[in-house]
C-alpha positions as CSV (number, residue, x, y, z in Angstrom):
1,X,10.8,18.1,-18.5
2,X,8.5,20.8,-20.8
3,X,9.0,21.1,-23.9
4,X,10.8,23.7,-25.9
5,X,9.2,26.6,-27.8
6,X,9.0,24.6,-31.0
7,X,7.2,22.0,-29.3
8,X,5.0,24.2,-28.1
9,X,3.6,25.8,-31.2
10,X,3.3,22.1,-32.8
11,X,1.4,21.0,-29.6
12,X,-1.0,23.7,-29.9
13,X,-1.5,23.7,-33.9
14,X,-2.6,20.4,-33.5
15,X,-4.4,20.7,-31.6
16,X,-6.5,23.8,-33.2
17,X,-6.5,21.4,-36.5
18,X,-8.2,18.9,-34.0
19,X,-11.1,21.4,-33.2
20,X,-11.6,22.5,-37.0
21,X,-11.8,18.8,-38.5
22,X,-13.7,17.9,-35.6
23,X,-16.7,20.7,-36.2
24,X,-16.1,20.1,-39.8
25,X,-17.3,16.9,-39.7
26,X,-20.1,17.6,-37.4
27,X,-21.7,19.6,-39.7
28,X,-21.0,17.5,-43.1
29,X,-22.2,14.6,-41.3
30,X,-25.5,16.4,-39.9
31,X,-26.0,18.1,-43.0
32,X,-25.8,15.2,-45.3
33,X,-27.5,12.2,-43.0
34,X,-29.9,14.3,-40.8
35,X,-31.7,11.9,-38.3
36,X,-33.3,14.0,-35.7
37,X,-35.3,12.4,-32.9
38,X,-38.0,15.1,-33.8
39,X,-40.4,13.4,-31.2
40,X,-38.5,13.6,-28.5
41,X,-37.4,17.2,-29.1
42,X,-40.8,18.0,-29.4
43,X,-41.4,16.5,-26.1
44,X,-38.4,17.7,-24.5
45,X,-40.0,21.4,-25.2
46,X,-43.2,20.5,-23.8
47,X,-42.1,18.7,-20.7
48,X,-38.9,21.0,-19.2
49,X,-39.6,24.5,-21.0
50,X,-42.0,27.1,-20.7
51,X,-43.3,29.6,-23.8
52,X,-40.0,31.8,-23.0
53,X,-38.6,28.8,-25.0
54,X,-40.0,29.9,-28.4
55,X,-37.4,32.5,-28.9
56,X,-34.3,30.1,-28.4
57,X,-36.3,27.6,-30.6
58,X,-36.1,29.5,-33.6
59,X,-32.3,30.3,-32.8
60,X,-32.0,26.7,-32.7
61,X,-33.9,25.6,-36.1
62,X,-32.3,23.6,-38.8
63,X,-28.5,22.6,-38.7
64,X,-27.9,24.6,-35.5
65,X,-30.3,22.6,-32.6
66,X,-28.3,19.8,-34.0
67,X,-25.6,21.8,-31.5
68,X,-28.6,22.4,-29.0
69,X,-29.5,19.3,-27.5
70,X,-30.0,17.4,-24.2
71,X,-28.4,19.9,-21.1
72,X,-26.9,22.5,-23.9
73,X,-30.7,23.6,-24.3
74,X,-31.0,24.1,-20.6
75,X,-27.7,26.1,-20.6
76,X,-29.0,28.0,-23.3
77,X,-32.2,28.5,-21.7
78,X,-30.3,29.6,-18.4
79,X,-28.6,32.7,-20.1
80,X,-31.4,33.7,-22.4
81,X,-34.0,33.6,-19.4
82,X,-31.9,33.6,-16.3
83,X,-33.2,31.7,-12.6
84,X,-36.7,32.1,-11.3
85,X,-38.4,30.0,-8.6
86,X,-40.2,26.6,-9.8
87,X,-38.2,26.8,-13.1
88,X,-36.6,23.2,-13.5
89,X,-33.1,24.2,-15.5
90,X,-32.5,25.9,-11.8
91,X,-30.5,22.5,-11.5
92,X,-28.0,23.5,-13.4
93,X,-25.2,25.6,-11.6
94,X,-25.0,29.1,-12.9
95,X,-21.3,30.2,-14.2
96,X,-21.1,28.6,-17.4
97,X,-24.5,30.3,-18.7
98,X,-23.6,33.5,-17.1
99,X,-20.1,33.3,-19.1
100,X,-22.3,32.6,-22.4
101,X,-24.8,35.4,-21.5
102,X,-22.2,38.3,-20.6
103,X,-20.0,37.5,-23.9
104,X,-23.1,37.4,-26.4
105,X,-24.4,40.7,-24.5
106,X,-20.9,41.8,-25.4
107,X,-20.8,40.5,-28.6
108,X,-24.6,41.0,-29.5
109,X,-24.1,37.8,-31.2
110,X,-26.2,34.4,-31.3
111,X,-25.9,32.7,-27.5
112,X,-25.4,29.0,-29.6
113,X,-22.2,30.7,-31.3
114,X,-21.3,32.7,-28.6
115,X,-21.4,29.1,-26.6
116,X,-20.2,27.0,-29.3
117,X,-17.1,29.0,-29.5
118,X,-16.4,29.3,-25.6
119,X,-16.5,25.5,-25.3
120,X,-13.8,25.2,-27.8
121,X,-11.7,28.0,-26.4
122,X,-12.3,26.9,-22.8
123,X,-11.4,23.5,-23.4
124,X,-8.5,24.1,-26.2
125,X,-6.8,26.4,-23.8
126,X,-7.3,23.3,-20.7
127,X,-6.0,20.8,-22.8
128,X,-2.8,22.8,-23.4
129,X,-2.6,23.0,-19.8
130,X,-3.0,19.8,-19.4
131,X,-0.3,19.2,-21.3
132,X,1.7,21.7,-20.2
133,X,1.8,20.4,-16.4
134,X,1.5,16.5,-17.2
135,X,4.8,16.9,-19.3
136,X,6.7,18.7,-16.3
137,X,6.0,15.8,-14.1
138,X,5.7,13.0,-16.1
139,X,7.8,13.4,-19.1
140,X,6.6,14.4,-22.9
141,X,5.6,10.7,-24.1
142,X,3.7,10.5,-21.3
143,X,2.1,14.0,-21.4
144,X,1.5,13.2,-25.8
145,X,-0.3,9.9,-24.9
146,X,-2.3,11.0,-22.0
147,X,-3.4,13.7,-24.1
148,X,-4.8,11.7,-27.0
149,X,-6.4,9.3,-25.0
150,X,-8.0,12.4,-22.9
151,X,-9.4,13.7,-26.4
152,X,-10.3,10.9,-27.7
153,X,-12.1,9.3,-25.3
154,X,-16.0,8.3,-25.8
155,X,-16.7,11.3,-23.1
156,X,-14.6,13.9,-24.4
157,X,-16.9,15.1,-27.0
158,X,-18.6,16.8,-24.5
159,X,-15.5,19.2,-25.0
160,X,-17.1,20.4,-28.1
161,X,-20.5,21.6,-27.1
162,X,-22.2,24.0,-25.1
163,X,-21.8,21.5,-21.6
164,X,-20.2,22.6,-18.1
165,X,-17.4,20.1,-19.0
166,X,-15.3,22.5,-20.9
167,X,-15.6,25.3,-18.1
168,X,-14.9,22.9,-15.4
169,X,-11.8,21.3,-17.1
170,X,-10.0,24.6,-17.4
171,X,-10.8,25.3,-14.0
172,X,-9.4,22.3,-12.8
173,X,-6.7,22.5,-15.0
174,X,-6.4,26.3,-13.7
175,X,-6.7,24.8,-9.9
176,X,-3.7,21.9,-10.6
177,X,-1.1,24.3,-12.9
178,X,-1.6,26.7,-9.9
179,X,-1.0,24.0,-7.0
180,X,2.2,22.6,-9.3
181,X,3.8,25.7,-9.6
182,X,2.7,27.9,-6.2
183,X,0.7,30.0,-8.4
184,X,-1.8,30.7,-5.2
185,X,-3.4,33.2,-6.8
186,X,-4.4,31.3,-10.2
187,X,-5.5,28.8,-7.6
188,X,-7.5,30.6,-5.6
189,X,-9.8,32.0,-8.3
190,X,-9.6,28.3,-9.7
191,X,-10.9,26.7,-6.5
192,X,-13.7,29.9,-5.8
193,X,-15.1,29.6,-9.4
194,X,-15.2,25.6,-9.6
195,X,-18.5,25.0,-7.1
196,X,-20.4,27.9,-9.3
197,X,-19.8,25.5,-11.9
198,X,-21.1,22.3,-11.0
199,X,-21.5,20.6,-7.4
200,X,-18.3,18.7,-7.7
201,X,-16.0,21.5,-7.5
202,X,-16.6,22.1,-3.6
203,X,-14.6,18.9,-3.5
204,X,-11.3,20.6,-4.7
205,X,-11.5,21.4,-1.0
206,X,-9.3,17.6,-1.3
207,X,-6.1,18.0,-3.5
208,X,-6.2,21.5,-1.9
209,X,-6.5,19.8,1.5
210,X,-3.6,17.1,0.7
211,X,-1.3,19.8,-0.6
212,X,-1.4,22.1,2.4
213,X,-1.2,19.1,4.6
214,X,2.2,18.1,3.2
215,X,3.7,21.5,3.3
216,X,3.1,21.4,7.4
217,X,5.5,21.2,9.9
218,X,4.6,18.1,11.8
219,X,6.9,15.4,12.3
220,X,4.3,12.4,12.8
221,X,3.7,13.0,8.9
222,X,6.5,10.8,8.3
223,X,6.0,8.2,10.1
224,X,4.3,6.6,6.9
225,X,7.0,6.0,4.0
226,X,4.3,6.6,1.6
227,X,4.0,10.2,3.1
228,X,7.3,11.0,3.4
229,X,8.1,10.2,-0.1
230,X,5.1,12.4,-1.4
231,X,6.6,15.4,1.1
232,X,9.8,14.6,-0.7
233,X,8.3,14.5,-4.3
234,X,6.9,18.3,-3.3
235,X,10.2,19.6,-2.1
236,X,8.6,21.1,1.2
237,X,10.5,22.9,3.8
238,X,9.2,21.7,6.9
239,X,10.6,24.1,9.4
240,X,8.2,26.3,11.5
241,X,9.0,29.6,9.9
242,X,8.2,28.3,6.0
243,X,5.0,26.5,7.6
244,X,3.6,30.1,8.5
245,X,4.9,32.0,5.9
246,X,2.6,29.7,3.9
247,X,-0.6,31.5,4.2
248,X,-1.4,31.6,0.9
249,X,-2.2,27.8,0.9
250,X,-3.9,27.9,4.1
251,X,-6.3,31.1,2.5
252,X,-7.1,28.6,-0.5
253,X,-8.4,25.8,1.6
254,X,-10.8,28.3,1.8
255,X,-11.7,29.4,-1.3
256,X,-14.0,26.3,-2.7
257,X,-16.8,27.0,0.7
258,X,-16.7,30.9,0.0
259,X,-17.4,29.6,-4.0
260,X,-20.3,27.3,-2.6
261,X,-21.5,30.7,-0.4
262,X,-21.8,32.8,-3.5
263,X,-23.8,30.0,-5.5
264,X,-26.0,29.8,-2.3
265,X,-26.0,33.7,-2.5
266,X,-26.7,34.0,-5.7
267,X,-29.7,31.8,-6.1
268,X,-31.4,33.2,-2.9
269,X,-31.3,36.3,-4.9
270,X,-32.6,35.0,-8.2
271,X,-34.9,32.4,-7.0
272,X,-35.8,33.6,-3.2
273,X,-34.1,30.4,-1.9
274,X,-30.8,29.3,-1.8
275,X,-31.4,25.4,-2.1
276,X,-33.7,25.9,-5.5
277,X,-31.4,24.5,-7.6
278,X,-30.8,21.1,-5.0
279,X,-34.9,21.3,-5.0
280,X,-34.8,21.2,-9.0
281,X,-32.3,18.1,-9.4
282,X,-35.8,15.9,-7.8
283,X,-37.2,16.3,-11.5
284,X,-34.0,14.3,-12.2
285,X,-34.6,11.9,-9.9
286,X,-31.0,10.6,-10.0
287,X,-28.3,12.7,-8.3
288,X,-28.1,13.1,-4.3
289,X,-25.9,14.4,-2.0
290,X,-27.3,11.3,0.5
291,X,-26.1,8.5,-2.3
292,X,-22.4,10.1,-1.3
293,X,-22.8,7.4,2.1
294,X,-25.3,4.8,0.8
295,X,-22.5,2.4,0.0
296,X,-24.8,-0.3,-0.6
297,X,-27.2,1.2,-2.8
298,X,-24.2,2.5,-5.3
299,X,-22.1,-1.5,-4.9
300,X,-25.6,-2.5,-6.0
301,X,-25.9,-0.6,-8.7
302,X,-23.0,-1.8,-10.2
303,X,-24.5,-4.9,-11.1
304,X,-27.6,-3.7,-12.4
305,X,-27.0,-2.4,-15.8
306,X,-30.1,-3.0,-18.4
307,X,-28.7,-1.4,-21.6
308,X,-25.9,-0.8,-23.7
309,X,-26.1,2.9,-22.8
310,X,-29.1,5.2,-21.8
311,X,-30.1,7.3,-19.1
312,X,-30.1,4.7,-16.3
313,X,-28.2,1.1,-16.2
314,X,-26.1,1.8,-19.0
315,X,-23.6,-0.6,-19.4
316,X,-20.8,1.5,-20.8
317,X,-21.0,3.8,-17.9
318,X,-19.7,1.1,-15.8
319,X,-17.1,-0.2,-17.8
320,X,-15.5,3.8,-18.1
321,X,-15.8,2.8,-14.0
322,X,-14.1,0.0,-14.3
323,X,-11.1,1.8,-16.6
324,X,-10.7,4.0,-13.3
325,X,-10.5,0.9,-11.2
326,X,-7.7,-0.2,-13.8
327,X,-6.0,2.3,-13.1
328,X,-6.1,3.1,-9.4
329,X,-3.1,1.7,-8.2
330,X,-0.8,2.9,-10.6
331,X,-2.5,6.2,-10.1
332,X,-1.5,6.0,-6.4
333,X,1.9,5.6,-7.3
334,X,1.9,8.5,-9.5
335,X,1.1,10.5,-6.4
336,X,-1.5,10.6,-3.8
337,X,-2.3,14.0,-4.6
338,X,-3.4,12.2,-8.1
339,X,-5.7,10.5,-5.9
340,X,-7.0,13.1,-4.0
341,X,-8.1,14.5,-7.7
342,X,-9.2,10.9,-8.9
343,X,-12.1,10.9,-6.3
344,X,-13.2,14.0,-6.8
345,X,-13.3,13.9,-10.4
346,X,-14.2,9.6,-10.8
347,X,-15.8,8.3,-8.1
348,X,-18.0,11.0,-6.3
349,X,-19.7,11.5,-9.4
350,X,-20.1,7.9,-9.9
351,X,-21.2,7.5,-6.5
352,X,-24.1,10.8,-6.7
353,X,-25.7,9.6,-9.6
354,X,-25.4,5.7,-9.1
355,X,-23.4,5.9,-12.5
356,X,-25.6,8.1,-14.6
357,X,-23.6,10.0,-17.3
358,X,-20.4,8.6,-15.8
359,X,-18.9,8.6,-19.2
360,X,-19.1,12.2,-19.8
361,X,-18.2,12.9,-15.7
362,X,-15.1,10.8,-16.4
363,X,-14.0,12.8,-19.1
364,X,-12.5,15.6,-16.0
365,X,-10.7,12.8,-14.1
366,X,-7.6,13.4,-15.7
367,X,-5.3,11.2,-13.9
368,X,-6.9,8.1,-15.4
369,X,-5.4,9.2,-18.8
370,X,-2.1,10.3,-17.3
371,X,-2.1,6.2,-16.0
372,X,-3.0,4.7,-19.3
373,X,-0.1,6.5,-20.7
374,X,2.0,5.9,-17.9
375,X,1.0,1.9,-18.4
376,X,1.2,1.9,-22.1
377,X,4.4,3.4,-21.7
378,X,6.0,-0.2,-21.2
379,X,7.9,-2.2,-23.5
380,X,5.4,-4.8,-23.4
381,X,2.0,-2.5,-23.5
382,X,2.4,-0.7,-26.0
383,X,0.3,-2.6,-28.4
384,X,-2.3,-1.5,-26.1
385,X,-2.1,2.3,-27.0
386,X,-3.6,1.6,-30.7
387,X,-6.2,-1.0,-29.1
388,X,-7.7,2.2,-26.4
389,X,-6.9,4.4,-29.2
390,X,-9.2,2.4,-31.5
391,X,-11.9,1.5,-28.8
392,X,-12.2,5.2,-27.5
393,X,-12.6,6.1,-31.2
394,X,-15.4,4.0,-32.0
395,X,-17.1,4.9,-29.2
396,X,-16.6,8.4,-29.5
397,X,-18.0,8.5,-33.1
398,X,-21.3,6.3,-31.9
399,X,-22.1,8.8,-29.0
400,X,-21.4,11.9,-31.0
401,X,-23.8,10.4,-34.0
402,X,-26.4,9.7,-30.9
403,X,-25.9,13.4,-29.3
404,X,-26.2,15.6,-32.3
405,X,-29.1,13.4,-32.6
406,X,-31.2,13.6,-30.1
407,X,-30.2,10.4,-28.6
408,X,-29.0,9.6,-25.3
409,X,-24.8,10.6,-25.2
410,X,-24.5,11.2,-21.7
């Protein structure tokens, strides 16, 4: 059910007019009602950066730090200074500011271009794959609408600046195109670049999991209609003889733990121990692997919200929780595969951080916006597709205003 060549091109100039307007009227709006939290950057500076911080300071002077704030500055600090013991930005995981450092060195450009422009590319070309795999399995009306709702969402402006969210969408996008179509080989470097990238991505380790598992041989597997259905829906041969000529999926299961390796590798080398950046997230204070199993503690923190939207207790992040709830059961009927991707992309990060940033987090769980288009697909729902379109907007507009501002965003 793609679309033809034609649609194609349409899909994609759109979608590079998006990007344009949308920078366009970043900078008109920062240029012509500046409101800089100049207190806060100050002691943002003070409090998380050292002196090697002057140099990317008077990069980012003027229109440009208005591009620079919040985790960009730590990305930007991370491939302008690179990993050393004690260093707090060692929280961050290391891909996306190596990407931005090797393509400035290349480029001898300015790192905040340089990043700037890889967001946009990075996420431009995952939205076109998103759009090219959700319209070969769900239909074009469905794959048109999921899309918009997926830009336009209060999290998705993220897309546009120097955050992981851009590199880890195309990943994931790169991870699902490559399950969809047995491209193994797409998926493996998908699934092996995804932990590098933030901690989430061992956790592709699931839909990788689920799609191996219903390629097997095993006739228990059908006992379950559910199952059988999905087996069906994937076309598998189930004889002994297409189970191990397989191998390719049975390599990939691997690739996400040899990923996690080389980040473990990698900052033994830089830092002289591999858990320095799990050491640095304590200056956070929020995320932990341990909240993964404190049920309680995260049910609890549900219904403890004590703003609109900050840091901590804000009480958009748990509504954008309560949009995945919405959706969960039409999302397992879309496939369980869907899922499989749905809790690594929705709820574990909900459930690390006790729903800190969750709004930007659930920007990546794409099968949310595949089953508000699926929904507002119906007859009688489709008045709901200028209501989200509306809400989402708003949103969107008040978070940008607060990020290029200083203010909390996510």
């Amino acid at each position: 059910m793609s679309g033809n060549g034609k649609d194609w091109r349409l899909i994609l100039l759109w979608l590079v007019l998006v990007k344009i307007g949308y920078l366009a009227a970043v900078c008109g709006s920062v240029k012509l009602w500046p409101d800089f939290d100049e207190e806060r950057f100050s002691a943002i500076n003070t409090g998380w950066f050292n002196a090697s911080v002057q140099s990317l300071e008077k990069r980012a002077s003027g229109l440009t730090r208005h591009f620079a704030t919040w985790d960009a500055r730590h990305y930007l600090f991370l491939s302008e200074v690179g990993y050393s013991k004690g260093v707090k930005s060692c929280a961050f995981y290391p891909l996306w500011p190596l990407v931005i450092r090797c393509l400035s060195l290349l480029t001898a450009g300015n790192q905040l271009i340089v990043g700037l422009v890889l967001a946009n590319v990075f996420s431009l070309a995952a939205w076109t794959l998103f759009y090219n795999v959700t319209s070969r399995r769900f239909g074009e009306s469905v794959a048109r609408w999921a899309l918009v709702y997926l830009i336009i969402f209060p999290g998705s402006l993220f897309y546009q600046f120097i955050y992981s969210e851009p590199l880890l969408f195309l990943l994931v996008m790169g991870l699902w195109y490559g399950l969809e179509r047995e491209r193994f080989g797409m998926a493996w470097v998908a699934a092996f670049l995804l932990p590098l990238t933030r901690a989430v991505g061992v956790f592709s380790v699931l839909p990788i999991g689920w799609h191996w598992l219903m390629n097997q041989p095993w006739g228990w597997l059908g006992r379950w209609r559910w199952m059988e259905t999905e087996r069906r829906r994937l076309g598998s041969d189930r004889s002994t003889d297409a189970a191990a000529a397989r191998w390719p999926e049975t390599v990939l299961l691997a690739a996400p733990m040899l990923g996690l390796a080389a980040y473990f590798g990698l900052m033994w080398v830089w830092t002289e121990s591999p858990f320095e950046g799990i050491e640095a997230q304590k200056y956070w204070g929020v995320h932990s692997i341990g909240n993964l199993w404190d049920v309680p503690r995260f049910v609890l923190g549900f219904f403890e919200p004590t703003k609109w939207h900050g840091f901590r207790g804000s009480v958009l992040d748990r509504c954008a929780f309560l949009l995945l709830l919405f959706c969960l059961p039409l999302i397992w009927r879309l496939g369980k595969d869907m899922v499989m991707w749905t809790y690594m992309l929705g709820i574990l990060p909900a459930m690390s951080g006790t729903f800190t940033s969750y709004t930007r987090f659930a920007c990546c769980a794409f099968p949310v916006f595949i089953a508000l288009a699926v929904f507002s697909e119906r007859q009688a729902w489709r008045w709901l597709r200028m209501g989200l379109v509306a809400t989402f907007g708003v949103l969107h507009i008040v978070l940008l205003w607060r990020f290029v501002n200083l203010r909390w965003a996510g």
